[in-house]
C-alpha positions as CSV (number, residue, x, y, z in Angstrom):
1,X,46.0,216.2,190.0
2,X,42.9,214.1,189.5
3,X,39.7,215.1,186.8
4,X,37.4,215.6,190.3
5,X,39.0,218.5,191.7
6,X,39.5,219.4,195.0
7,X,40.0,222.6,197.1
8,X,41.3,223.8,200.2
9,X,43.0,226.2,202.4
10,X,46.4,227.7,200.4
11,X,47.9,227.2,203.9
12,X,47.2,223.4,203.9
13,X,49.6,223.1,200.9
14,X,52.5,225.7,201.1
15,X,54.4,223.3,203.6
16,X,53.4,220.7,201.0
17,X,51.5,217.8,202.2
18,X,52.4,213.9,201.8
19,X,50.4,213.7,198.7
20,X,52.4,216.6,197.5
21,X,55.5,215.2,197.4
22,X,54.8,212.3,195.2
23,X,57.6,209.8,196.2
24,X,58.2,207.5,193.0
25,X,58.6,210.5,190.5
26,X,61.3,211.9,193.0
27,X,62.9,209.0,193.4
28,X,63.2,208.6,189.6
29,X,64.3,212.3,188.9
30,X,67.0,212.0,192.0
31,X,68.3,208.9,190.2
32,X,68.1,210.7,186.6
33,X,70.5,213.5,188.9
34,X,73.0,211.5,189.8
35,X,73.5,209.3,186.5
36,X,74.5,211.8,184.2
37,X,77.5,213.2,186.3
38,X,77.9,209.3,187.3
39,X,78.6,209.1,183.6
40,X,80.5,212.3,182.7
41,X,83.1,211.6,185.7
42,X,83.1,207.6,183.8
43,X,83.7,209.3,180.3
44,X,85.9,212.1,181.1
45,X,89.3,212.4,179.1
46,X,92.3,212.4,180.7
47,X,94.2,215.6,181.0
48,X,91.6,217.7,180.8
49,X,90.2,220.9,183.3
50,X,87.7,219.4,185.9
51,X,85.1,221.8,185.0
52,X,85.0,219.7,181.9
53,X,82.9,217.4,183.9
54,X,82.0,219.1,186.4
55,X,80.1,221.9,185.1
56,X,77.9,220.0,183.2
57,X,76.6,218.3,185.8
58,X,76.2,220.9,188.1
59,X,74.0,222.4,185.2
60,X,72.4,218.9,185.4
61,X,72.1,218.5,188.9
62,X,70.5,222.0,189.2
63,X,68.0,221.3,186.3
64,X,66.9,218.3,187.7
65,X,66.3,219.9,190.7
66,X,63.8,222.6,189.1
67,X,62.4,220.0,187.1
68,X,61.0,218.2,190.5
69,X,60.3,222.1,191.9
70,X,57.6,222.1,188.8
71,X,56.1,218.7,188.8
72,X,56.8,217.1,191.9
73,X,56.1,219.6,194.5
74,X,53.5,221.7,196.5
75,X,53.6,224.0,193.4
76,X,52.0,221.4,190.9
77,X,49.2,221.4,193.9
78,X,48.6,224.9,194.2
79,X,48.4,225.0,190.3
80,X,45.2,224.0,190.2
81,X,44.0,226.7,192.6
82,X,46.4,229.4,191.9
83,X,47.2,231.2,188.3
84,X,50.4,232.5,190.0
85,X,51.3,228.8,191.2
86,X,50.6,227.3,187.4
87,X,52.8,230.4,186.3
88,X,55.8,229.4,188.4
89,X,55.7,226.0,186.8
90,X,55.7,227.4,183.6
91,X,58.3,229.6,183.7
92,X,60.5,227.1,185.8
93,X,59.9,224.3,183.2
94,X,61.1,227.1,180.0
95,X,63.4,229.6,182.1
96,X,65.5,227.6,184.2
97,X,65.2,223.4,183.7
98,X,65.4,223.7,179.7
99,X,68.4,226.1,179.5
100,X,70.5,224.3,182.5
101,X,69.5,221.1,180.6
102,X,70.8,222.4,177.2
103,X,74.2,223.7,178.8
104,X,74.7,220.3,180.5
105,X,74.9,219.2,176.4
106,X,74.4,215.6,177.5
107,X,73.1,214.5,174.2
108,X,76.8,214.7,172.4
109,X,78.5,212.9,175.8
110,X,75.7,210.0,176.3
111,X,76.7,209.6,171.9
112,X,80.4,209.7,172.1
113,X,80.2,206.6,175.1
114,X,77.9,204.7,173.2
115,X,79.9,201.5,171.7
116,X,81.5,201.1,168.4
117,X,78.5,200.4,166.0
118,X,75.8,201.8,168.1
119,X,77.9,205.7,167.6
120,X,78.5,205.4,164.3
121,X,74.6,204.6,163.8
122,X,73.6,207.6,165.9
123,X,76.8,210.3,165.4
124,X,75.9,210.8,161.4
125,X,72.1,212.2,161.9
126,X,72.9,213.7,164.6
127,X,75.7,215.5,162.6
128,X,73.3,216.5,160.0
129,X,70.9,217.8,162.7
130,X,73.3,220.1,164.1
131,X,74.2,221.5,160.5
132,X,70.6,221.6,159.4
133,X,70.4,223.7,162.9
134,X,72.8,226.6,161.8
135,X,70.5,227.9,159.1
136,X,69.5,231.5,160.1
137,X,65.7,230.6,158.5
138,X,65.6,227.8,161.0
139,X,66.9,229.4,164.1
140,X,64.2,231.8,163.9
141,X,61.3,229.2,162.8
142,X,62.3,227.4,166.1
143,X,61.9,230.6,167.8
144,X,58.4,231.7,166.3
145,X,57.6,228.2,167.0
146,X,58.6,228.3,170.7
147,X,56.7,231.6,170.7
148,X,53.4,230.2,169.0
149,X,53.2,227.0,171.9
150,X,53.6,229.6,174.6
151,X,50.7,231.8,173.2
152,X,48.6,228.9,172.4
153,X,48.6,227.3,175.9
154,X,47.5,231.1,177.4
155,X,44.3,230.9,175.4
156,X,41.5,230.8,178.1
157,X,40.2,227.8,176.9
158,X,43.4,226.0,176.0
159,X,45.0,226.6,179.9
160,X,41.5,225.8,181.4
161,X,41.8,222.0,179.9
162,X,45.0,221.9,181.2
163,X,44.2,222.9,185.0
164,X,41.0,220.5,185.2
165,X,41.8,217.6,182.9
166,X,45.4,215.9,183.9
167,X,46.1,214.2,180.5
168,X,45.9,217.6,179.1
169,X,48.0,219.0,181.9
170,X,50.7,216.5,181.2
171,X,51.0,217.6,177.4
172,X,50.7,220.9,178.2
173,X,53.8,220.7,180.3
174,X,55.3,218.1,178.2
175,X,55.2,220.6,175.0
176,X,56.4,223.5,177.4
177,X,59.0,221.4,178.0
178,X,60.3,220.6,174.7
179,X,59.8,223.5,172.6
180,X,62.2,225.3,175.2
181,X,64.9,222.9,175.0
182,X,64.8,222.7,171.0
183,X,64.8,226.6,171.1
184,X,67.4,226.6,174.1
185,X,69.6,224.0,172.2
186,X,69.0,225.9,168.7
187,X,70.0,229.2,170.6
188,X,73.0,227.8,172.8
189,X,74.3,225.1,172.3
190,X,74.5,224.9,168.0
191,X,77.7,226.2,167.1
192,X,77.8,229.4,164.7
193,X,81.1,231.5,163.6
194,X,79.2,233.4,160.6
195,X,77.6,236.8,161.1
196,X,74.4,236.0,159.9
197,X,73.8,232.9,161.9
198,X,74.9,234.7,165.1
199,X,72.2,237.7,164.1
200,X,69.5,235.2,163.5
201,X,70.6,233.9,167.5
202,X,70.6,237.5,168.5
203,X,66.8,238.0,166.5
204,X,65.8,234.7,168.2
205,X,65.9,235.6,171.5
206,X,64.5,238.5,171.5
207,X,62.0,236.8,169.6
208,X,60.1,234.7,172.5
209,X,61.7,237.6,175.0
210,X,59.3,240.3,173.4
211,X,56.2,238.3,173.1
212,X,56.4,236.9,176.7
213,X,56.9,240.4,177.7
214,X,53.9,241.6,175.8
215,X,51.7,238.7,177.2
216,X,52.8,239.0,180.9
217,X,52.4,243.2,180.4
218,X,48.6,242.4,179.2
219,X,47.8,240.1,182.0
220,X,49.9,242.6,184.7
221,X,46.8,245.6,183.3
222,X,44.1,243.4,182.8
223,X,41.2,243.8,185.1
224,X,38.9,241.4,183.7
225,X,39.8,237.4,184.8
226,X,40.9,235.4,181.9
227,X,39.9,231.9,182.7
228,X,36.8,231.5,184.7
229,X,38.0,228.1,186.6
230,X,40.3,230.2,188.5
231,X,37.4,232.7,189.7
232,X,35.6,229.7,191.5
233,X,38.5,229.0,193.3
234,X,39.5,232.6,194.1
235,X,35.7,232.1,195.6
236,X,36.6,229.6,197.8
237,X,40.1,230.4,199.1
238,X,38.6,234.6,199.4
239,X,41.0,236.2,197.0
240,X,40.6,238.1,193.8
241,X,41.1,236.3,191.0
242,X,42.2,239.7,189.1
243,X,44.7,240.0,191.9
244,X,45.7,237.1,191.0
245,X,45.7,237.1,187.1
246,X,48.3,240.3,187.3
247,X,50.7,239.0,189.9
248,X,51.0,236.2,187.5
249,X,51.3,238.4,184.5
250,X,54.1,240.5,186.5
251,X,56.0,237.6,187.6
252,X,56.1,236.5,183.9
253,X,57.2,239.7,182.5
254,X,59.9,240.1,184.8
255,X,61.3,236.6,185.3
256,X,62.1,236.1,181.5
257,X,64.3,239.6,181.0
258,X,67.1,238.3,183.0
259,X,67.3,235.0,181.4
260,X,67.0,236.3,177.5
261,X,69.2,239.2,178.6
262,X,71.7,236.7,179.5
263,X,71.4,234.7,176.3
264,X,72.2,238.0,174.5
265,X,75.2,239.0,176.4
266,X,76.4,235.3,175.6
267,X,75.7,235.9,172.1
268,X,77.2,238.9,171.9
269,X,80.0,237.5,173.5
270,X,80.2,234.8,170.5
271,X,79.9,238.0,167.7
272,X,83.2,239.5,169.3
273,X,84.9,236.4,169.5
274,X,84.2,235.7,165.5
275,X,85.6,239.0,165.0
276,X,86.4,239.1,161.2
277,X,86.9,235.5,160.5
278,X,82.9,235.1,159.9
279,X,84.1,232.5,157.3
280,X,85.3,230.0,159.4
281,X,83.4,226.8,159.7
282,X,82.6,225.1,163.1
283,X,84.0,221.7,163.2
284,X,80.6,219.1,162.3
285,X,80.7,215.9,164.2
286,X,81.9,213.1,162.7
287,X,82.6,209.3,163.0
288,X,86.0,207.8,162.4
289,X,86.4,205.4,159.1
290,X,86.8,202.1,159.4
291,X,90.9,202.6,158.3
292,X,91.0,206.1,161.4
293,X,92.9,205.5,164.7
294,X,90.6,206.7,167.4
295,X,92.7,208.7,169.7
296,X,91.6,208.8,173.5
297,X,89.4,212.1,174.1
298,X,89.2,212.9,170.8
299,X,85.6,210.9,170.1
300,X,84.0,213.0,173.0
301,X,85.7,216.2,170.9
302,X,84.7,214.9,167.7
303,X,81.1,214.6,168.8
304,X,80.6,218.0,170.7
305,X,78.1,220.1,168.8
């Protein structure tokens, strides 16, 4: 994506031309792919299931994989022309790469094979972080939040920058990006055995799930165009840019439901499974004293928020 932008035939790019597949970003995300399982299989504890290891890193794997579908693909191309293209990438980036990302949990497993003084440095905040994280008022801040970057990059003026300036693309997709894995993380991954922390999950969820659905419903009924830079190119390429505008609002609306549906079922799941016991404390990640035998497999355990 450069500042001058060009156009041309929708046709030229759906097979995805060479400059479309931009060779040294795939080459780093295809070796960001393989590391991670390279590293669970290294790190693995004996006597343990293999999905252990290996569904992380298929969650990985497959994240990866929509992460270079977004940004280093045809689809990043056709962004520029297409709403419905820059639409794709948004929801792939905060529907599918952030929540396979979060469930491959590598942040606890790249910690626990970290050497002696370099975990014990790192395990404490991050122990703290993940206890901070179970506070009802902060799952649901984190949610609003989420909520409030999605909004704010669907302001006319706000998603125009983004499509013709590509430092402001970047840190649109970059803040996309990591509001949905802090809210994905916060939602999934945190562990919570107490009522009211499950709720807030519950609340969270359908906290981004009904103002995405709202947002994509407004677009879907719309028939004035939102953002003017896509009307010039609906010019050129001889579609309606209203056509356009509501596919992409339709495709928003309807991707998200399955994926926050999901998250509640799991949730759900979670309530049932705390039954009565909504006292019980999940175990916070610690770092063995200096006088503490370290068992084999039990750092990766101790570690696993």
């Amino acid at each position: 994506m450069t500042e001058d932008r060009t156009t041309g035939s929708v046709l030229a790019h759906v097979g995805g031309a060479a400059a479309d597949w931009p060779v040294l970003p795939l080459a780093f995300l295809g070796s960001v792919a393989v590391g991670y399982p390279c590293l669970l299989a290294w790190a693995a504890p004996r006597r343990r299931s293999p999905w252990t290891t290996a569904g992380p890193g298929v969650a990985w794997v497959l994240g990866i994989v929509a992460l270079a579908a977004a940004l280093a693909s045809p689809i990043d191309r056709l962004g520029e022309d297409y709403l419905l293209a820059h639409m794709v990438q948004h929801l792939l980036l905060t529907l599918v790469v952030a929540p396979l990302l979060v469930l491959a949990d590598p942040l606890p497993r790249i910690i626990a094979a970290l050497p002696e003084p370099a975990r014990s440095l790192v395990a404490r905040p991050w122990a703290r972080l993940v206890r901070g994280a179970r506070h009802p008022a902060v799952v649901l801040v984190v949610a609003v939040l989420y909520l409030a970057v999605v909004l704010a990059w669907h302001l006319p003026a706000a998603y125009e920058a983004a499509v013709l300036s590509t430092p402001v693309h970047i840190a649109e997709h970059l803040t996309f990006l990591v509001a949905a894995l802090v809210f994905w993380w916060n939602v999934l991954r945190v562990p919570r055995r107490r009522l009211g922390q499950l709720v807030a999950g519950l609340v969270a969820v359908l906290i981004p799930a009904l103002g995405e659905a709202v947002l994509g419903g407004v677009m879907l009924f719309s028939t004035t165009p939102w953002y003017d830079v896509y009307v010039g190119t609906a010019a050129e390429h001889g579609f309606d840019a209203v056509v356009d505008q509501q596919v992409a609002g339709a495709v928003m609306w309807m991707a998200g439901m399955p994926v926050y549906l999901l998250a509640v079922v799991v949730l759900l799941w979670r309530v049932v499974r705390a039954g009565g016991d909504t006292e019980r404390q999940s175990p916070v990640p610690s770092v063995p004293g200096p006088s503490e035998r370290v068992v084999p497999g039990a750092r990766r355990a101790s570690l696993d928020a």
